[in-house]
C-alpha positions as CSV (number, residue, x, y, z in Angstrom):
1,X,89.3,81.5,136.6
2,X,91.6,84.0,134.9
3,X,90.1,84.8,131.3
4,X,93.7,84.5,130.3
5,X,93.8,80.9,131.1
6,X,91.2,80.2,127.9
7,X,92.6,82.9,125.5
8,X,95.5,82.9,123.3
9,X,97.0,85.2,121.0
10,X,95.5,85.0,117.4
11,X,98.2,83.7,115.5
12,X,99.3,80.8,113.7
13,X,99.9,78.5,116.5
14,X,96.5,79.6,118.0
15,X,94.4,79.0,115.2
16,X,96.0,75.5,114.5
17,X,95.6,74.8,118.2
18,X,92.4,75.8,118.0
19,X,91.8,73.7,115.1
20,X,93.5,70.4,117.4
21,X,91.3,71.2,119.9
22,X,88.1,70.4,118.0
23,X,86.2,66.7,117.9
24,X,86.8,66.7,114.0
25,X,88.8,68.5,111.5
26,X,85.6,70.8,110.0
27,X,85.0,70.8,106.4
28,X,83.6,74.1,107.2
29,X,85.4,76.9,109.5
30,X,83.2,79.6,109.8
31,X,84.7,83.2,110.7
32,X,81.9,85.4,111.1
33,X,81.9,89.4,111.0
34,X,80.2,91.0,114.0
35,X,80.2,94.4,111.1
36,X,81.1,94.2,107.7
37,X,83.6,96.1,106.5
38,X,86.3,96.4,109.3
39,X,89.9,96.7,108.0
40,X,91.6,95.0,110.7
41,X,89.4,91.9,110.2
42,X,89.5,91.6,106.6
43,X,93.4,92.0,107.0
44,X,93.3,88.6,109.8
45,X,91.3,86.8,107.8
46,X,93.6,87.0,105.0
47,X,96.4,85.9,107.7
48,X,94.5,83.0,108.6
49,X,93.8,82.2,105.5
50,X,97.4,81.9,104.5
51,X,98.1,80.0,107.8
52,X,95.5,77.3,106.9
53,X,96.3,77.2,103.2
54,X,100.3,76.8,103.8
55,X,99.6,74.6,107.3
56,X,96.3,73.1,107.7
57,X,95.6,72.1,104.2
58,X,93.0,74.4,103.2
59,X,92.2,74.8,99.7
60,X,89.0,77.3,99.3
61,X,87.7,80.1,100.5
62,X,83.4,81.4,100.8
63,X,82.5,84.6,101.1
64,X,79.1,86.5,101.6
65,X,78.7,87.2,97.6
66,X,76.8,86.6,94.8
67,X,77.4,82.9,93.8
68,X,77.5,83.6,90.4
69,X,79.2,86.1,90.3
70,X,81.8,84.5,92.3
71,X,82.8,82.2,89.4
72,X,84.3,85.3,87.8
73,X,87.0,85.4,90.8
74,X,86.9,81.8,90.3
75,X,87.9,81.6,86.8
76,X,90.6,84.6,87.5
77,X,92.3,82.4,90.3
78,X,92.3,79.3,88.8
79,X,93.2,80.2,85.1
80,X,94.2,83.6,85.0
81,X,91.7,85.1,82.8
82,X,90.3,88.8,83.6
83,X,92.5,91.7,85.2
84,X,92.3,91.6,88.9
85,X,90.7,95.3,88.5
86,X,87.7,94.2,86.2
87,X,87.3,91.2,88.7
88,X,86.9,92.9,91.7
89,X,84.2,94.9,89.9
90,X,82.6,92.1,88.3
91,X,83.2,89.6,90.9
92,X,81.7,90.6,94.1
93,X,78.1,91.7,94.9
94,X,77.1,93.8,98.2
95,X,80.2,96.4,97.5
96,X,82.9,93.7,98.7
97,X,84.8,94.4,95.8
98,X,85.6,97.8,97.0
99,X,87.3,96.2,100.2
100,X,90.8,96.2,100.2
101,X,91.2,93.1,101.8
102,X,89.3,91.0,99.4
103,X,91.8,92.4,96.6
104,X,94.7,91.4,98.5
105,X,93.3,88.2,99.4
106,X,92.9,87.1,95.5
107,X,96.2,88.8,94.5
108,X,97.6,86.5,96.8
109,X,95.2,83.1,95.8
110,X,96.0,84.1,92.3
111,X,99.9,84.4,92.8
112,X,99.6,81.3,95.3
113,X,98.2,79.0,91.8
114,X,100.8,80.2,89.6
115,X,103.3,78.4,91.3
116,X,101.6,75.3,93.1
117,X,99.9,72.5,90.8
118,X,97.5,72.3,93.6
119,X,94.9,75.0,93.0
120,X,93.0,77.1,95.2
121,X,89.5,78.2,94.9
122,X,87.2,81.0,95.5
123,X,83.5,81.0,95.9
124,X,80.6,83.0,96.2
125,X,78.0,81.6,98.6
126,X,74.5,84.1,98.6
127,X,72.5,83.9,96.6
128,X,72.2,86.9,93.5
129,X,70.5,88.8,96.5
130,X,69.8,91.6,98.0
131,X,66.5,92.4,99.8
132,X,65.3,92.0,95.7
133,X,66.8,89.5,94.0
134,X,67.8,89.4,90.4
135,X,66.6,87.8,86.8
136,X,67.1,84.0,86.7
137,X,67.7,84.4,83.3
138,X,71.9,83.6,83.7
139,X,71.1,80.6,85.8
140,X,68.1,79.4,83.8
141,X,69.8,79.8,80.1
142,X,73.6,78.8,81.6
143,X,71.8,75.1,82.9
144,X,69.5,74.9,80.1
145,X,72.9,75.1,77.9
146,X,75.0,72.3,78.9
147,X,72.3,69.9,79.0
148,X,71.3,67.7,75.8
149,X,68.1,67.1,73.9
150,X,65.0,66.5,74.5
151,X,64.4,69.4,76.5
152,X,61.2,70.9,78.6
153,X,61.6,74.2,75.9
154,X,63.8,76.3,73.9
155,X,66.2,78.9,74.5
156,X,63.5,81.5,72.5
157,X,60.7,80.3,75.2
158,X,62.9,81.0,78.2
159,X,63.7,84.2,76.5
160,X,59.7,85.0,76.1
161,X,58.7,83.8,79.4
162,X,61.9,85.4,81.4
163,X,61.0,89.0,79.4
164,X,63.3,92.2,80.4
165,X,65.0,91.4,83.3
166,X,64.3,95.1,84.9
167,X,60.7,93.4,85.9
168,X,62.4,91.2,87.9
169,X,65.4,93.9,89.5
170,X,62.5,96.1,90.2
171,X,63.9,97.7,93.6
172,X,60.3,98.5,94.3
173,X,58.9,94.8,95.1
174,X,61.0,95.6,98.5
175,X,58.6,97.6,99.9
176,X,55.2,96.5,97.4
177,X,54.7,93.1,96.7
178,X,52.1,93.6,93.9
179,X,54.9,95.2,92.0
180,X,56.7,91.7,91.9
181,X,56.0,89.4,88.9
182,X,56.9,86.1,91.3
183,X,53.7,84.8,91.2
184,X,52.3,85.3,87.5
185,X,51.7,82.8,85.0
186,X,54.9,83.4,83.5
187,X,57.0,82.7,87.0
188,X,55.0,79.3,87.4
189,X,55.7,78.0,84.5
190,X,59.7,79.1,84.7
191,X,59.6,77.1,88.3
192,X,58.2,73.8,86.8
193,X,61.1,74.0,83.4
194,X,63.7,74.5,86.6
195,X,62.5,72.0,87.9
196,X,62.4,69.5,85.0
197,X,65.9,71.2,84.0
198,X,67.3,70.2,87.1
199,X,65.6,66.4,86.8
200,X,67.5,66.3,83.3
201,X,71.1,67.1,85.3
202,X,70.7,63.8,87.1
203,X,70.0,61.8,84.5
204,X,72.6,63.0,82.4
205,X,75.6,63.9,85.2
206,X,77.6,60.8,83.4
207,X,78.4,62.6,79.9
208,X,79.1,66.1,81.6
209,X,82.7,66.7,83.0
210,X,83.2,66.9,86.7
211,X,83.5,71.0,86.1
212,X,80.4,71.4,83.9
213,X,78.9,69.1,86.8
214,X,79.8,71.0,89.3
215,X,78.4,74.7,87.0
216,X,75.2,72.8,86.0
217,X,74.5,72.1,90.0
218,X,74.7,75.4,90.9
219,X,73.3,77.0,88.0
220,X,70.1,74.7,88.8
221,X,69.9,75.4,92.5
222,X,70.5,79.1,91.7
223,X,67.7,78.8,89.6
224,X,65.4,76.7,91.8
225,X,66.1,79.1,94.7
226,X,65.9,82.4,92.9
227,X,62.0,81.6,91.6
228,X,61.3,80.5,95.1
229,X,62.2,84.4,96.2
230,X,60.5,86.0,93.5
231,X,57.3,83.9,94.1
232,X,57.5,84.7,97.9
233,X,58.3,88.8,96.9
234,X,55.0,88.7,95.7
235,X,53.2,87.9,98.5
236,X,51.7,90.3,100.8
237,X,51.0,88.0,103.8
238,X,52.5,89.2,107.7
239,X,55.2,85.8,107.1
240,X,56.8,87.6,103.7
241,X,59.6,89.0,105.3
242,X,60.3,85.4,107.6
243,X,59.7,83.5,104.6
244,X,62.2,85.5,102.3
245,X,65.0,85.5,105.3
246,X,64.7,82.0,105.2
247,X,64.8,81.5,101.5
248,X,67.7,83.1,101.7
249,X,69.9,81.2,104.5
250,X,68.4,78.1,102.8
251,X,70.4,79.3,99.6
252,X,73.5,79.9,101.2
253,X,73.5,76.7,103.1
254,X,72.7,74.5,99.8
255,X,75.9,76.4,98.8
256,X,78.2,75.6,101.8
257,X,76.9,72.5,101.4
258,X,78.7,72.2,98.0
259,X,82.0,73.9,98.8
260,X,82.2,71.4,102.0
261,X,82.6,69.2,98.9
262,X,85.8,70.3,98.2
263,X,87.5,70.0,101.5
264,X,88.5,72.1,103.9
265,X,87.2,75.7,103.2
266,X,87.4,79.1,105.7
267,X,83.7,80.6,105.2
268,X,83.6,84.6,105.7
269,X,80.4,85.9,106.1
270,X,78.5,88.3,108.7
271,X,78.0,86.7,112.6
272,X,74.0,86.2,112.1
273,X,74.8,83.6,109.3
274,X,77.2,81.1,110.7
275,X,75.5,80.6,114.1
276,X,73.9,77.5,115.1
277,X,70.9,79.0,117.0
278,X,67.9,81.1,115.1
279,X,68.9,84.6,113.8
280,X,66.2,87.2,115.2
281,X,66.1,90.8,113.6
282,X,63.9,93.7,113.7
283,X,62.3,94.8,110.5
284,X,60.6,98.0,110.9
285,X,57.1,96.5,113.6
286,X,58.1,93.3,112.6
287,X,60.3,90.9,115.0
288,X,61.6,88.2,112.2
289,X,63.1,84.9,112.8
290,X,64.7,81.8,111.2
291,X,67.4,79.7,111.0
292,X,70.6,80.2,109.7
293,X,72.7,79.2,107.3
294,X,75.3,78.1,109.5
295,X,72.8,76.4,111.8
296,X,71.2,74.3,108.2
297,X,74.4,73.6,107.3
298,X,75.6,71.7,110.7
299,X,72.5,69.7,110.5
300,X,74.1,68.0,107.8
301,X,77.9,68.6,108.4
302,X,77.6,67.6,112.3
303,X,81.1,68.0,113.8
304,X,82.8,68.5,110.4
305,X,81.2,72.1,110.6
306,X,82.5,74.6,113.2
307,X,81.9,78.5,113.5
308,X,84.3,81.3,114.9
309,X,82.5,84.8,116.0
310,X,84.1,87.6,115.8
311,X,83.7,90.7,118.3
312,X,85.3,94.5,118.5
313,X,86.3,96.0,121.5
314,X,86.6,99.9,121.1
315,X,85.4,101.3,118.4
316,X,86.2,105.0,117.9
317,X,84.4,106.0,120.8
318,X,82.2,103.3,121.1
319,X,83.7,101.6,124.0
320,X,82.2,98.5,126.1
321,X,81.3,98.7,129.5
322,X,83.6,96.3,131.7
323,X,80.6,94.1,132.4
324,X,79.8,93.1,129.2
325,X,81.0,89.9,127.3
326,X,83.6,92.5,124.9
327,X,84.3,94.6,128.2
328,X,85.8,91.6,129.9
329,X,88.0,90.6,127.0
330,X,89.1,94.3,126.6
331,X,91.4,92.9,129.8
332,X,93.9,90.7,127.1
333,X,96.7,91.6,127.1
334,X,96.8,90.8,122.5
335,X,95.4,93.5,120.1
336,X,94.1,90.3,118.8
337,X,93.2,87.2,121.0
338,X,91.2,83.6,119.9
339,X,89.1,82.6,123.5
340,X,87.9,79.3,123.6
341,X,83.9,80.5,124.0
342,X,82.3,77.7,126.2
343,X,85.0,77.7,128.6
344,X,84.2,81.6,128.6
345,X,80.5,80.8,129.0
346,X,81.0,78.6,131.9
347,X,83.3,81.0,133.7
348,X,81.5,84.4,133.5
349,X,78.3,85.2,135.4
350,X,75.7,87.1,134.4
351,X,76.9,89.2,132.3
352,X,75.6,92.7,130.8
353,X,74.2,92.7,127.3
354,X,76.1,95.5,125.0
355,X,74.6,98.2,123.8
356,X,76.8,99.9,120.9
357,X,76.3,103.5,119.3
358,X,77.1,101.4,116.3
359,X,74.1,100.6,114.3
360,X,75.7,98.1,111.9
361,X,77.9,96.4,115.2
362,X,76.2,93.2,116.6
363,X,77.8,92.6,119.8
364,X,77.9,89.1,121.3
365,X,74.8,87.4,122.7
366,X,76.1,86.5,126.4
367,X,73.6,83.8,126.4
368,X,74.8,82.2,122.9
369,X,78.4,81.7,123.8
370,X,78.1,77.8,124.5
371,X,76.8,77.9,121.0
372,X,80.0,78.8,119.4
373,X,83.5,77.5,119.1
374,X,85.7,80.3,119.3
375,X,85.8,84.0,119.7
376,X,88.1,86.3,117.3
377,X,88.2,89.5,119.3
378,X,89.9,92.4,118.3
379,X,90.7,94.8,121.3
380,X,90.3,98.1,118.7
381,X,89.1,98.8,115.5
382,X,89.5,101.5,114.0
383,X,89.0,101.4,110.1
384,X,85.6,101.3,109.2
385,X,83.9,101.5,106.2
386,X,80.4,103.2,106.4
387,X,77.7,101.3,104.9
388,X,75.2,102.5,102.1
């Protein structure tokens, strides 16, 4: 079979063809990042985007940032309020707001909502991660606020009981887990008024609006989640690193969850956390493994959830062999082609695992391709952004 014959260009026809071809229009379409920070792909994305919003129906967008502070960008698109320079510093964690294509993309979803009654929305969907985690002091004191009386304790006792939030940001529990305060007496008791905070939320959902609803949910699972980490940072066991991976897709899948709520979203996030099978990475001698976010999320999604990987042919001059998966699809004919990946997996034999010079690149798994729905593949990249 020619590869041609289950490719197409990546375009607007493509990706709503694509969308046709699928057992369910997906609550979720996932468009992973084989490397972060690729111009090209950022720029597609943003053309997809548009396609789905103006075509397809689509009416929010998740990225791989800080949920929290993704209600900045959230407040800016919807109502206007911030200048789009102080969001894209306030508004994205992991350095995202330094890449071009995430300011374009809300210039546009802020100009879009100026002229359509219809608003779109943005969210965040980590956790306030990164291999530490930070204070749950917003998320604690933001839930604890829009609830009513009686309640499990004061603002002044969080306030005592959270203390300075640099014993909780300390960059050191990375590598030393007695450094971490996760598991002190302090910690405990902040996980049982989360979760007697979050008990309250249920019972009194009826007098909050369906935005302070929707602020309270996250600000408890934030909460919730964040303790877990910090309690799990402090243990030195050999399963701390597995355990904290896990934590962590199990956070971003509680938030797809709720942005599946609101119909139709694109997701944006790295490769490793869309897939449906386990993600496996090495961590110094250590081989982890867990599921993904993507993979948590289908369990309860089903068809309504489907997941687009992204791969790069040459980059610089990093360039595939022919016999790999990339190598193959370096034959299109498009810069930038959509391949239907089981029909690829069914048609190629055997082929050769990549190897790329590029430490941040994750080539395709030629044995994963019947667990994906698509491939985005871009035959060059050339704009990269180094990492760290």
């Amino acid at each position: 079979m020619d590869i041609k014959d289950m490719a197409r260009p990546l375009d607007g026809a493509g990706i709503s063809g694509f969308l046709r071809s699928l057992p369910a229009k997906p609550l979720l379409l996932g468009l992973g990042e084989a490397r972060h920070f690729v111009g090209e792909l950022g720029e597609l994305r943003n053309e997809i985007f548009r396609h789905l919003v103006e075509h397809e129906g689509y009416r929010s967008f998740a990225i791989e940032s800080d949920c929290l502070m993704g209600l900045v960008v959230d407040d800016h698109i919807t109502t206007g309020a911030g200048t789009l320079d102080d969001v894209m510093e306030r508004g994205f964690s992991h350095g995202f707001g330094e890449f071009p294509a995430n300011r374009e993309l809300v210039r546009w979803m802020r100009a879009y909502n100026e002229e359509h009654d219809e608003k779109l929305r943005f969210f965040g969907f980590d956790g306030p991660l990164e291999y530490w985690a930070a204070s749950p002091r917003q998320a604690l004191t933001a839930l604890h606020a829009l609830l009513d009386g009686p309640l499990p304790c004061t603002l002044e006792t969080l306030d005592t009981l959270l203390g300075p939030d640099d014993r909780w940001t300390n960059e050191a529990t990375v590598m030393d887990p007695s450094q971490s305060i996760g598991q002190s007496a302090e910690a405990q008791r902040l996980r049982l008024i989360a979760d007697d905070l979050v008990a309250l939320l249920d019972t009194q959902a009826p007098r909050l609006s369906a935005e302070d609803r929707e602020r309270a949910a996250l600000y408890g699972r934030t909460a919730v989640g964040l303790l877990r980490y910090h309690h799990w940072m402090a243990d030195a066991s050999p399963e701390r690193w597995t355990r904290l991976s896990a934590l962590r897709g199990a956070i971003m899948a509680a938030n797809l969850r709720a942005v599946a709520e609101h119909g139709p979203a694109l997701v944006f996030t790295h490769n490793l956390h869309l897939q449906r099978n386990k993600s496996l990475m090495s961590f110094g001698d250590q081989a982890l493994e867990w599921w993904s976010a993507g993979a948590i999320a289908e369990t309860h999604l089903g068809d309504r959830y489907a997941f687009l990987a992204s791969a790069l042919g040459t980059v610089g001059d990093d360039t595939p062999p022919s016999d790999t998966v990339e190598g193959l699809l370096s034959t299109l004919p498009w810069d930038h082609s959509l391949i239907d990946a089981r029909r690829l997996a069914e048609a190629i034999t055997e082929p050769a695992p990549r190897i790329s010079h590029d430490f941040a690149y994750f080539p395709l798994d030629p044995a994963q391709l019947d667990m994906i729905d698509g491939v985005v593949f871009l035959k060059q990249a050339v704009r990269l952004k180094k990492l760290g």
